[in-house]
Structure formats: structure tokens, C-alpha cells
mmCIF file of the C-alpha atoms, coordinates in Angstrom:
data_MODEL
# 
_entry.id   MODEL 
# 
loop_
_atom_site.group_PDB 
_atom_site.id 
_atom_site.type_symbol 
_atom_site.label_atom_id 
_atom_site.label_alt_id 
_atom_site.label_comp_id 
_atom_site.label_asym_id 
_atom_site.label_entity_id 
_atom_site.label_seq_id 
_atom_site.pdbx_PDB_ins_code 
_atom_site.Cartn_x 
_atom_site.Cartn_y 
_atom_site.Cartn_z 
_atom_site.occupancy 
_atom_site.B_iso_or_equiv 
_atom_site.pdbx_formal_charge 
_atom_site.auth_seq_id 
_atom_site.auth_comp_id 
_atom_site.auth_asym_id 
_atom_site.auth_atom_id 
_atom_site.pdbx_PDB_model_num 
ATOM 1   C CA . UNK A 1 1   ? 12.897  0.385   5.452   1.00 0.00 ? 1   UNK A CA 1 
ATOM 2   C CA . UNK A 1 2   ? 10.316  -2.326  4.641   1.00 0.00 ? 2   UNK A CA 1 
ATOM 3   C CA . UNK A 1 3   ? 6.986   -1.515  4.200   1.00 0.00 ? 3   UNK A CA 1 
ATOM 4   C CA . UNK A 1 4   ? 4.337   -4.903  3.705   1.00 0.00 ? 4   UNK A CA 1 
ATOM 5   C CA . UNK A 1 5   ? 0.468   -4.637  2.930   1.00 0.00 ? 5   UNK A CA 1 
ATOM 6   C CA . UNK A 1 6   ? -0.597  -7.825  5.898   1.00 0.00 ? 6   UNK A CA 1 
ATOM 7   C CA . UNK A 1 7   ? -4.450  -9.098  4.760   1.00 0.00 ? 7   UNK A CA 1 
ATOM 8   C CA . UNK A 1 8   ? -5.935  -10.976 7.447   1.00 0.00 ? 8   UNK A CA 1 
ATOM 9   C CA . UNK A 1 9   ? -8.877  -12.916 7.833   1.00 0.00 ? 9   UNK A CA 1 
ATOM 10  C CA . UNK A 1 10  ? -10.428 -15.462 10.041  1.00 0.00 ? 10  UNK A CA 1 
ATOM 11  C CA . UNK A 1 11  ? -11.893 -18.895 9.287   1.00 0.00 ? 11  UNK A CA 1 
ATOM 12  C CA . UNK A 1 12  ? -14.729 -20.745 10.266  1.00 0.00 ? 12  UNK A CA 1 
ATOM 13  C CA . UNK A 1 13  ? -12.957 -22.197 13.076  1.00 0.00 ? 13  UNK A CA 1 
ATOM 14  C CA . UNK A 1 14  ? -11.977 -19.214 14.366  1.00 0.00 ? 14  UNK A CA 1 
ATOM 15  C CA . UNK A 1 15  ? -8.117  -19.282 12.724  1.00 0.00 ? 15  UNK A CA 1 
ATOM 16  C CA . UNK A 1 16  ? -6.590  -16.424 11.774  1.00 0.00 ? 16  UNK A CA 1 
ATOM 17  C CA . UNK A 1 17  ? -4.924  -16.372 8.789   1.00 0.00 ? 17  UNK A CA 1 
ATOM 18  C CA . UNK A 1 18  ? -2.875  -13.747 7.107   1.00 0.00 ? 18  UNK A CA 1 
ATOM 19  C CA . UNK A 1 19  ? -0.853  -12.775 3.290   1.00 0.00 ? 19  UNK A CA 1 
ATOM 20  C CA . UNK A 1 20  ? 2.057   -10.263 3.507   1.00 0.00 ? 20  UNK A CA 1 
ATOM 21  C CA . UNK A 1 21  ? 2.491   -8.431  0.258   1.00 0.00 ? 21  UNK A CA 1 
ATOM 22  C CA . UNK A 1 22  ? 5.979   -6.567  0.289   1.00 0.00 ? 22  UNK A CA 1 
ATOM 23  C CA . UNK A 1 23  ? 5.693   -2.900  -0.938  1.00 0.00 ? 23  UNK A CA 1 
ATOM 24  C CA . UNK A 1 24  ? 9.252   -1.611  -3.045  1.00 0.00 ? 24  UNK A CA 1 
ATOM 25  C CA . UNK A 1 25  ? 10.294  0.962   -1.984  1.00 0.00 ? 25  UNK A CA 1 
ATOM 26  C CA . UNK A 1 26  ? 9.435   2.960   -5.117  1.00 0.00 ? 26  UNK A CA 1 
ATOM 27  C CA . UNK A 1 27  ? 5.849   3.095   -4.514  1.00 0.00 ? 27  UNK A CA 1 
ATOM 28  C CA . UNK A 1 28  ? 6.291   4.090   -0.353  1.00 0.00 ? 28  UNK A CA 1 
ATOM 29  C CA . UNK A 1 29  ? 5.074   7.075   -1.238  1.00 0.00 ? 29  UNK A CA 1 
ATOM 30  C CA . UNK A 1 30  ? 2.140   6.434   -3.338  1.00 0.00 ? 30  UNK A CA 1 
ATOM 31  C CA . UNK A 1 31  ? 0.696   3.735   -0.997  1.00 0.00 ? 31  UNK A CA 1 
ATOM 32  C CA . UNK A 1 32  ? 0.786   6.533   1.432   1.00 0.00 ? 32  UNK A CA 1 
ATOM 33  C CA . UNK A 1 33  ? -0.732  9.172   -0.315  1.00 0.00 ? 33  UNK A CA 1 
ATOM 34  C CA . UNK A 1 34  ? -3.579  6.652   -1.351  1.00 0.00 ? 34  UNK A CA 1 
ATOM 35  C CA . UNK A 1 35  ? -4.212  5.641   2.178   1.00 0.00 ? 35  UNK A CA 1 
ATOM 36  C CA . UNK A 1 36  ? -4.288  9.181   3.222   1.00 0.00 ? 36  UNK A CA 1 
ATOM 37  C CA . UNK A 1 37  ? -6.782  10.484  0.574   1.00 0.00 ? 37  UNK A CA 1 
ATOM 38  C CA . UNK A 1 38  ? -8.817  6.947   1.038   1.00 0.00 ? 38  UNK A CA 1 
ATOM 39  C CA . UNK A 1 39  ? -8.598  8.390   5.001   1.00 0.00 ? 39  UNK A CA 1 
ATOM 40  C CA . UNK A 1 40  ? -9.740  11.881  4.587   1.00 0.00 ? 40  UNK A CA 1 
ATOM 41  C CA . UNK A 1 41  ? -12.672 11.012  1.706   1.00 0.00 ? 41  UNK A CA 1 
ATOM 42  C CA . UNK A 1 42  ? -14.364 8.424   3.971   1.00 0.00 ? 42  UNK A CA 1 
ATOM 43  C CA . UNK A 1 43  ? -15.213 6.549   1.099   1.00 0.00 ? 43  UNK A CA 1 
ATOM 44  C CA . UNK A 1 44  ? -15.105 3.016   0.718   1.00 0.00 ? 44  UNK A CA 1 
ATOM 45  C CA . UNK A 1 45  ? -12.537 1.558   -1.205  1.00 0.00 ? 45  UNK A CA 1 
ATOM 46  C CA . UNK A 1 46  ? -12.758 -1.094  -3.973  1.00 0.00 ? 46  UNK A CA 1 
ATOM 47  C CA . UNK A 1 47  ? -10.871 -4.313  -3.926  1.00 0.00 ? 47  UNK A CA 1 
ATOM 48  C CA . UNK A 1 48  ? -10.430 -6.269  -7.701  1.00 0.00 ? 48  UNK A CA 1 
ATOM 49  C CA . UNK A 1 49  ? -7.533  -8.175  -9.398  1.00 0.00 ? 49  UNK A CA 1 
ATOM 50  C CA . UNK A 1 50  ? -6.901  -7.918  -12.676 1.00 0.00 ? 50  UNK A CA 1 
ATOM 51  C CA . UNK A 1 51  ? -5.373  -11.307 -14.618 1.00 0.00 ? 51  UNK A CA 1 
ATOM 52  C CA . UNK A 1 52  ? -2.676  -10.134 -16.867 1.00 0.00 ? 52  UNK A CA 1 
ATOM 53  C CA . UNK A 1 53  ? -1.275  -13.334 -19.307 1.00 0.00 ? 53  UNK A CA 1 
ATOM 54  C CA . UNK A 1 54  ? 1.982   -13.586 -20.918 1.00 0.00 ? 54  UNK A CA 1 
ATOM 55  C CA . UNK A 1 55  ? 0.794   -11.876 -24.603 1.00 0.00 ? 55  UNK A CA 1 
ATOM 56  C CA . UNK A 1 56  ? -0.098  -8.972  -22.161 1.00 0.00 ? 56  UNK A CA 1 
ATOM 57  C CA . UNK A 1 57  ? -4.058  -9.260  -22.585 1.00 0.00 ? 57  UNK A CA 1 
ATOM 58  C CA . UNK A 1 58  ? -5.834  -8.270  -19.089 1.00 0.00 ? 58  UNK A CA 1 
ATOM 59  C CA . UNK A 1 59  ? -8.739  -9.566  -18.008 1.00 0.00 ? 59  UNK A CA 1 
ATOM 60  C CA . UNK A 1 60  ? -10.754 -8.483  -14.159 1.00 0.00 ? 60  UNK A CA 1 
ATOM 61  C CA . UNK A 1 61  ? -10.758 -11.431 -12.518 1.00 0.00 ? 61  UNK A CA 1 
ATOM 62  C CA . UNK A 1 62  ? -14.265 -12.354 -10.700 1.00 0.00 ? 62  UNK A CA 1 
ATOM 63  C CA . UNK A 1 63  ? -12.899 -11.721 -7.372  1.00 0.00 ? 63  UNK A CA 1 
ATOM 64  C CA . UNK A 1 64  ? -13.942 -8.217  -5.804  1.00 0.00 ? 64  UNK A CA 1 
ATOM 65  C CA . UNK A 1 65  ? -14.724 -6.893  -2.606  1.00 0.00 ? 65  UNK A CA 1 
ATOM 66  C CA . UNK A 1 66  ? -15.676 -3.029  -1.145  1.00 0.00 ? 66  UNK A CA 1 
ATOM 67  C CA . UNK A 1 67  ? -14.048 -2.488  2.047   1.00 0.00 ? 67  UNK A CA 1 
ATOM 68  C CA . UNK A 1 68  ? -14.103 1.173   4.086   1.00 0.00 ? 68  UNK A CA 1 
ATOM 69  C CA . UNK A 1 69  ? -10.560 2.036   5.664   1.00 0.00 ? 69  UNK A CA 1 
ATOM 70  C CA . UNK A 1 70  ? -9.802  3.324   9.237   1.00 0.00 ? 70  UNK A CA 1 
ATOM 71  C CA . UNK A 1 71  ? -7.033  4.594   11.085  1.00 0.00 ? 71  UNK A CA 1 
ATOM 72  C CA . UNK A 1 72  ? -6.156  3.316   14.315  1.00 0.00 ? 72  UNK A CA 1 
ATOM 73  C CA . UNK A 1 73  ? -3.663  5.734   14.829  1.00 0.00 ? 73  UNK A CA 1 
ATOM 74  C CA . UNK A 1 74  ? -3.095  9.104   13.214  1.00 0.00 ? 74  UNK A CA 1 
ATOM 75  C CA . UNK A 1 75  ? 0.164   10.342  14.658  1.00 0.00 ? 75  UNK A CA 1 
ATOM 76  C CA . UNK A 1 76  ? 2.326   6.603   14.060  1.00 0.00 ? 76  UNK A CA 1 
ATOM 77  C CA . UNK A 1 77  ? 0.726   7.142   9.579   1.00 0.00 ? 77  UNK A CA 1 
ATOM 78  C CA . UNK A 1 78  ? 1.898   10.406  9.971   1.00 0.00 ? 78  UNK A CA 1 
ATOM 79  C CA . UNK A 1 79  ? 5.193   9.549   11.375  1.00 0.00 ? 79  UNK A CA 1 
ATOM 80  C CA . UNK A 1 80  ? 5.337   6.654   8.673   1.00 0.00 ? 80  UNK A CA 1 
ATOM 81  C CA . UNK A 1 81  ? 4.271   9.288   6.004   1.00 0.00 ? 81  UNK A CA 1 
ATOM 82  C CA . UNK A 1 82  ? 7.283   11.818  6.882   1.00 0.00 ? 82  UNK A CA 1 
ATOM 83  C CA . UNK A 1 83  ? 9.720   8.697   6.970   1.00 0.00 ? 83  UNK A CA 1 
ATOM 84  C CA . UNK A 1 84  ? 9.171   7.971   3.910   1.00 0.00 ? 84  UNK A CA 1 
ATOM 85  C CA . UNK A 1 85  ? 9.553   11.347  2.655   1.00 0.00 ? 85  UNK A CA 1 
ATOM 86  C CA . UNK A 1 86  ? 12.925  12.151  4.542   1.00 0.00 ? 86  UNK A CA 1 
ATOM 87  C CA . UNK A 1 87  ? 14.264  8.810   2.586   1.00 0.00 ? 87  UNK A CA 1 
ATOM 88  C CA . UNK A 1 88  ? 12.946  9.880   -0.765  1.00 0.00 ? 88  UNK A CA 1 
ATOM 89  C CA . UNK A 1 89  ? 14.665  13.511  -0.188  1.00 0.00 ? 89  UNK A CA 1 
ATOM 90  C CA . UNK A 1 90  ? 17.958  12.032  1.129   1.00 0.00 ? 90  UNK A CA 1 
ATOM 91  C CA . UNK A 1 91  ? 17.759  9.421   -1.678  1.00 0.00 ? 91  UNK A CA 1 
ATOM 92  C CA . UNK A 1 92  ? 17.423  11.936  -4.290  1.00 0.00 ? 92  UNK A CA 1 
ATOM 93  C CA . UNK A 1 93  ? 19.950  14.752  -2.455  1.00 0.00 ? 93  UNK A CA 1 
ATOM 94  C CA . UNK A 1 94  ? 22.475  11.427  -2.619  1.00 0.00 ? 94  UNK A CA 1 
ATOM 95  C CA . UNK A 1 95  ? 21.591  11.329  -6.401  1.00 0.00 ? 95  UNK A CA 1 
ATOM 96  C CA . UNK A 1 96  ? 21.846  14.229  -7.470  1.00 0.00 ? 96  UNK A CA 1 
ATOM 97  C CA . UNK A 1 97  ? 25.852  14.538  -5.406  1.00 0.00 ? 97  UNK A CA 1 
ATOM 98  C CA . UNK A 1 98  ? 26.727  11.434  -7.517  1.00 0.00 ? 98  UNK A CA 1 
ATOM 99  C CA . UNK A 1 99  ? 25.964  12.892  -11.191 1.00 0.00 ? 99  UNK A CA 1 
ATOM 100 C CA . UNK A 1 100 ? 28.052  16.155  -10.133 1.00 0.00 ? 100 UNK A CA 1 
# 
């Protein structure tokens, strides 16, 4: 399964326009457990970047934004949510067979 973070905006004219980050599969579940505390807390959530060079020295960049999260749906993120952790449990039960 894919799973991609879609920003969208709109422009002056009225355009929308739209990013698609792709999500590995690794962090599935932690996306999902953020979006589900960010959910139940009602709290706004706070969007930065952080520039990282090549000598490893990070730097926030001057980009931020504050941005509150809702749920259009409830059931289909907690369909998503038990997806994801069927996979991870068949993914790991596959594991484990092959080191035995």
C-alpha cells in the first residue's frame, strides 16, 4: 500500500495547485498515530522545515505556518489505521517464519 501526504492550495486566480509527498512504508504507522493524537487533542498543529546541509549542521528555515486538523471521516482513518496495522503484524509474523 501507498500512503502520500497531498498539500493543496489555491492561487490568486483561483488555481488549485497541489505537492504529493510519498510516505515509506516504515513510518505508516507513526503518521497515523500523529494524526490521531493531533485529532483527539484539538490542538493546532505547527508546520516548519528544518534545512539540513551536507556537514550535517541544521538550521529552521523561515518558513512556518500553524494549521488545526479535521477529520472528514472517522470510520475510512480508522479503517486506514487498522490496515496499516494488519500489514505491520503480517510483515513481522512473515519475519519472524523466515529467521526460524
Amino acid at each position: 500500500m501507498k500512503l502520500r501526504l497531498v498539500l493543496t492550495t489555491t492561487t490568486k486566480n483561483g488555481r488549485e495547485v497541489s505537492i504529493k509527498f510519498t510516505i515509506a512504508p516504515s513510518k505508516h504507522i507513526g503518521l497515523i498515530n500523529y494524526l490521531n493524537l493531533a485529532l483527539t487533542q484539538k490542538e493546532p498543529v505547527k508546520l516548519s522545515f528544518e534545512k539540513i546541509s551536507k556537514s550535517g549542521d541544521k538550521e529552521e528555515s523561515k518558513v512556518e505556518g500553524v494549521f488545526k486538523l479535521e477529520c472528514n471521516d472517522d470510520q475510512a482513518l480508522k479503517a486506514l489505521t487498522e490496515l496499516i496495522e494488519e500489514k505491520m503484524r503480517k510483515k513481522k509474523k512473515h519475519h519472524q517464519k523466515r529467521i526460524n
